[in-house]
C-alpha positions as CSV (number, residue, x, y, z in Angstrom):
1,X,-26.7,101.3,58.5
2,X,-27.2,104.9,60.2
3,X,-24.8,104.4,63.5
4,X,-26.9,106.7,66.3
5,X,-26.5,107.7,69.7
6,X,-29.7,109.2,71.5
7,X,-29.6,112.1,74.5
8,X,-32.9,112.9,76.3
9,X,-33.3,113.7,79.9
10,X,-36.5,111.5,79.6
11,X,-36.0,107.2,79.6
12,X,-39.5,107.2,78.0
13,X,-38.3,109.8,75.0
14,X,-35.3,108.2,74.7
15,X,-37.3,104.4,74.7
16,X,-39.6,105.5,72.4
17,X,-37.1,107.1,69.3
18,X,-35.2,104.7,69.8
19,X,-37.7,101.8,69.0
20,X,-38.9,104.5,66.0
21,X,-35.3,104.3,65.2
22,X,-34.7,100.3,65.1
23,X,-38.3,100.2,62.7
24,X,-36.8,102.1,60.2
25,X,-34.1,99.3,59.4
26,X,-31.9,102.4,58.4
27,X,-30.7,103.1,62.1
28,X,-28.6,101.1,64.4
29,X,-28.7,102.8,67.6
30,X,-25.0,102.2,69.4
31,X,-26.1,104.0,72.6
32,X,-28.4,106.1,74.5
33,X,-28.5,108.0,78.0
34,X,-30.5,110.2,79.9
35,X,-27.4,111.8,81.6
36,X,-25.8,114.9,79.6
37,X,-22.3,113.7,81.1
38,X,-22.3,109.8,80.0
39,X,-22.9,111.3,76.8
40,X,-20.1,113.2,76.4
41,X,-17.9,110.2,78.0
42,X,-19.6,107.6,75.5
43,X,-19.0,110.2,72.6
44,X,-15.4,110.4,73.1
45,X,-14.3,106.8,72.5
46,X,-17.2,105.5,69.6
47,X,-18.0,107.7,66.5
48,X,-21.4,108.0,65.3
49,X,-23.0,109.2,62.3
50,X,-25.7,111.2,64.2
51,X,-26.6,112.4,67.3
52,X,-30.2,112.5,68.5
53,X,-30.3,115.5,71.0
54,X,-32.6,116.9,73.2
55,X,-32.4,120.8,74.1
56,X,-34.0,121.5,76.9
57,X,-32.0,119.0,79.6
58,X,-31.7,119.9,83.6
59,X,-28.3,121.3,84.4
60,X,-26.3,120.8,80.7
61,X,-28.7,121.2,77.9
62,X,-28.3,120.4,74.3
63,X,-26.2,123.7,73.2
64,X,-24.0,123.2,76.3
65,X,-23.5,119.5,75.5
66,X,-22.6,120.3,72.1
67,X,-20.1,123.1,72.9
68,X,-18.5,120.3,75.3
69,X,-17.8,117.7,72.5
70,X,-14.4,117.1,71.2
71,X,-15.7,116.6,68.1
72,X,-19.2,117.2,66.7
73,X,-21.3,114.5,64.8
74,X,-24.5,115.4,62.9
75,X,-27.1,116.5,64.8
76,X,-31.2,116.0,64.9
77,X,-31.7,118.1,67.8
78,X,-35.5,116.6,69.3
79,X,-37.6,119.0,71.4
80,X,-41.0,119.8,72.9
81,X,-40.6,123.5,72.3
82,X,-40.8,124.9,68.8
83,X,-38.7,128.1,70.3
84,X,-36.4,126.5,70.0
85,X,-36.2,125.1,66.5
86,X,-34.6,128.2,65.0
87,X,-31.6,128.2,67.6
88,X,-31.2,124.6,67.1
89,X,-30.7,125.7,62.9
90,X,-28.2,128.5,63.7
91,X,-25.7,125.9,65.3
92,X,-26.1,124.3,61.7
93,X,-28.1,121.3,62.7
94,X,-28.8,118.4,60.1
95,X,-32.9,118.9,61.4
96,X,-35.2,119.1,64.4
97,X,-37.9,117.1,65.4
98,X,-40.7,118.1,67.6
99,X,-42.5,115.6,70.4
100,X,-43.9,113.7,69.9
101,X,-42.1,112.4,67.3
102,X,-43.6,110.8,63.9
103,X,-42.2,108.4,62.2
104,X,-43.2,110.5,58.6
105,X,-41.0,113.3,60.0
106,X,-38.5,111.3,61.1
107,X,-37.9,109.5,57.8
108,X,-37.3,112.8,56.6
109,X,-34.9,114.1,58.5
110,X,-33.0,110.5,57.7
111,X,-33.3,111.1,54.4
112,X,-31.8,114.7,54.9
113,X,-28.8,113.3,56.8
114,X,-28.2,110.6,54.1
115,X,-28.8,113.8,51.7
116,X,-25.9,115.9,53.4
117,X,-23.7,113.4,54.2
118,X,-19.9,114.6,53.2
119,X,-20.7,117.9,53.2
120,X,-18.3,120.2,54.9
121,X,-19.9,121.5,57.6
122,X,-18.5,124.7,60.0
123,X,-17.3,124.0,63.5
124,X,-20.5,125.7,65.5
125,X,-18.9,125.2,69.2
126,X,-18.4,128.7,69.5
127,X,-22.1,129.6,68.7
128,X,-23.3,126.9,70.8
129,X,-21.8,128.6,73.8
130,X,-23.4,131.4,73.0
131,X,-27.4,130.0,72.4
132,X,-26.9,127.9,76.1
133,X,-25.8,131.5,77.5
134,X,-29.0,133.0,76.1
135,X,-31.1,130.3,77.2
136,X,-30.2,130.7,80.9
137,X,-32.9,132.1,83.3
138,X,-32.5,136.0,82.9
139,X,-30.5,136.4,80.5
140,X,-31.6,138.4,77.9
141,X,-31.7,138.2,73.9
142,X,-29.1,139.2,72.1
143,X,-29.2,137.5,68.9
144,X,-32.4,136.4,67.3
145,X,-32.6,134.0,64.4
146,X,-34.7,133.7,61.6
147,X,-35.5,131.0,58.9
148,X,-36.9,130.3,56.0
149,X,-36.6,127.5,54.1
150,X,-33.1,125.8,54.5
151,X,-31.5,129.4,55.1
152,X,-31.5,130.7,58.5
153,X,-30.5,134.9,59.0
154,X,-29.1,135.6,62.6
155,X,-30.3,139.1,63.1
156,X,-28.3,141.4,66.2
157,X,-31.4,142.2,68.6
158,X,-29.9,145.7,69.1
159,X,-30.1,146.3,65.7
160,X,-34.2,145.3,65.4
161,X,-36.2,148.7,65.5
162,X,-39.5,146.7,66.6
163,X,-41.1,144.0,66.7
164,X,-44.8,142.9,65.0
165,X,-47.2,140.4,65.9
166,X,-49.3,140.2,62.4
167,X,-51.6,137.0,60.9
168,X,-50.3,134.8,63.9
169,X,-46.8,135.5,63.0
170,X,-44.4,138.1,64.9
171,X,-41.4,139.9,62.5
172,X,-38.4,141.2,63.2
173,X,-37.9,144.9,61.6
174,X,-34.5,145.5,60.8
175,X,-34.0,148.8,58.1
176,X,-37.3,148.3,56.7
177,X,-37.0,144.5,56.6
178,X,-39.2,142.0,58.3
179,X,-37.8,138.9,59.3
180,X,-40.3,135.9,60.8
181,X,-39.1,134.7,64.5
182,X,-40.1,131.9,66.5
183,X,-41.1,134.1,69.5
184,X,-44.4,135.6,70.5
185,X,-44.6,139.0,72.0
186,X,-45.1,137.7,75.2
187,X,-42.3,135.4,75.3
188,X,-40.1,138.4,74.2
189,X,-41.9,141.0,76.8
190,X,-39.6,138.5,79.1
191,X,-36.7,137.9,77.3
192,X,-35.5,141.2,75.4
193,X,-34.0,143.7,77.6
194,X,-36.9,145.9,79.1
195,X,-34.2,149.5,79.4
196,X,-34.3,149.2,75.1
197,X,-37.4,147.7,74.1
198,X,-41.3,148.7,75.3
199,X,-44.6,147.5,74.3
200,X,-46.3,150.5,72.6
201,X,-49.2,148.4,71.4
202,X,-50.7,144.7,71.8
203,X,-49.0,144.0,68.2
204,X,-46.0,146.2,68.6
205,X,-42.7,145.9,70.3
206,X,-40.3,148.6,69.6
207,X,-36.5,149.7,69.9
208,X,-36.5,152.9,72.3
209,X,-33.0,153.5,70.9
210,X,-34.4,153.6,67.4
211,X,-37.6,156.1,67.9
212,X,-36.8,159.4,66.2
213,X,-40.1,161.4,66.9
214,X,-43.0,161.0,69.2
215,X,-46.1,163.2,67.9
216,X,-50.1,163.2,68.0
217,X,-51.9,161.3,65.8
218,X,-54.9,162.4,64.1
219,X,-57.7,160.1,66.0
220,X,-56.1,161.5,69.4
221,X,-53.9,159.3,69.6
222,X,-50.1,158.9,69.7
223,X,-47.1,158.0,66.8
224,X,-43.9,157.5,66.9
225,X,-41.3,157.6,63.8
226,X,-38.4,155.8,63.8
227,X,-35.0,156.1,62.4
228,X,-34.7,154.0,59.5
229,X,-34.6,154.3,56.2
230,X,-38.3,154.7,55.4
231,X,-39.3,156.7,58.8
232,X,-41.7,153.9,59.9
233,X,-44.7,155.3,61.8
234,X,-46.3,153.1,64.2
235,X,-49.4,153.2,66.2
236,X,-48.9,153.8,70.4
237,X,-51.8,152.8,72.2
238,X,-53.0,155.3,74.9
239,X,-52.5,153.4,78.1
240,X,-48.9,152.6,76.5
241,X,-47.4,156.0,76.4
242,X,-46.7,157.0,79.4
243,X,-44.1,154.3,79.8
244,X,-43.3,155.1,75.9
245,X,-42.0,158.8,77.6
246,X,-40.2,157.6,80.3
247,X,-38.3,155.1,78.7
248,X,-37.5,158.4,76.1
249,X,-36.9,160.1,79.0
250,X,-39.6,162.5,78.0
C-alpha cells in the first residue's frame, strides 16, 4: 500500500481525495490537515511515500511548505489553477492534478509514482524558495517554465525577446525559439516587469531591451526588429507606439 499524507487549505478538498484515495485500495492515507504548519510537524516524525499538496494555501503555500521540509517525499501537487502546473514540474514533482479531481487522472498519476519509485531524484528546496518568492503579490517573473511532455525547460525571463499569443497558446521567444507557457498575455501584462517588457500588439509582448530598430511599415504602420539571430520583425499596433518610444526612450 501507497502510505499518503494530504495538505489542502480546504476540509472539503482534503475529504474528498482522500475518500478518492481509500477507493483505489492502492492508498492508505496516514494523515491529512488543512494547516500548512501541522504538516510540516506531522511530516517530521512519520515517512510517507507521497505527499498530496495543494499550491495555492493562505500564508505558507505549497512551494513554501516544501522548501520548509527536512526532507522531501514525492509529490502530487493538487490545484485549481493550471498556472501553476508548470512551476509545480520545475520543482521536479512526481504529477499534478487539477480540481476537481478524477479518479481516471488520479490513477494515473499512481501509476506514475509506482513508475518512478527508486529513482534518484534532485533536492529542489532551493528552487522551491524561489517559485513561493515569484508567487508573492508584486513580485515580478523572473523565470518562466516551459514543458512538453515529461521534459520541462526553465527559460530566464530577461533573456525572452517577446512574447506571442497564437492558436490559443502564448510562446516564449528566446533566439529564434518558441517555447509554450502556461500564462496568457494578460496574466503576464501583470506579472513581467512593465520598465522591460510592453504590449506592442493584442498578440505581442516584447523585450524593450532586445528591440534593435523601430521603422515604418509599408501599410502605415509601425515595425520593430529585434536583436536576435534572425532579426525578427514584428507588427506594432498604432495606438501601441507611443508607449513603444517612451519605453525606447525615443
Amino acid at each position: 500500500m501507497i502510505r499518503a499524507y494530504v495538505v489542502d487549505d480546504e476540509r472539503l478538498a482534503v475529504e474528498r481525495l482522500t475518500r478518492l484515495l481509500e477507493q483505489t485500495g492502492r492508498v492508505q492515507v496516514i494523515g491529512s490537515t488543512t494547516d500548512p504548519e501541522a504538516a510540516l510537524i506531522a511530516l517530521r516524525t512519520q515517512a510517507v511515500d507521497v505527499l498530496f499538496l495543494d499550491i495555492q494555501m493562505p500564508e505558507v503555500s505549497g512551494f513554501d511548505l516544501i522548501e520548509r521540509l527536512e526532507s522531501e517525499p514525492p509529490i502530487i501537487f493538487t490545484t485549481a489553477y493550471d498556472q501553476y502546473a508548470i512551476n509545480a514540474f520545475a520543482v521536479n514533482s512526481i504529477d499534478y492534478l487539477l480540481k476537481p479531481i478524477e479518479p481516471e487522472r488520479l490513477d494515473r498519476a499512481l501509476d506514475k509514482l509506482e513508475r518512478l519509485a527508486g529513482q534518484p531524484r534532485q533536492d529542489t528546496r532551493a528552487l522551491a524558495k524561489e517559485l513561493a518568492v515569484q508567487l508573492s503579490p508584486g513580485r515580478k517573473l523572473e523565470r518562466i517554465a516551459s514543458r512538453v511532455g515529461e521534459r520541462t525547460t526553465v527559460l530566464e525571463v530577461a533573456r525572452v525577446s517577446h512574447f506571442i499569443a497564437k492558436d490559443k497558446l502564448t510562446f516564449a521567444v528566446v533566439n529564434g525559439h518558441s517555447h509554450i507557457v502556461d500564462y496568457t498575455l494578460a496574466d503576464l501584462d501583470e506579472r513581467l516587469d512593465s520598465r522591460r517588457f510592453v504590449r506592442i500588439h493584442r498578440a505581442t509582448i516584447v523585450n524593450v531591451g532586445l528591440v534593435k530598430e523601430l521603422y515604418p511599415g509599408v501599410d502605415g504602420g509601425m515595425l520593430v526588429r529585434l536583436k536576435d539571430q534572425g532579426e525578427t520583425e514584428l507588427s506594432v499596433a498604432r495606438d501601441r507606439v507611443r508607449e513603444l518610444k517612451a519605453k525606447l526612450g525615443i
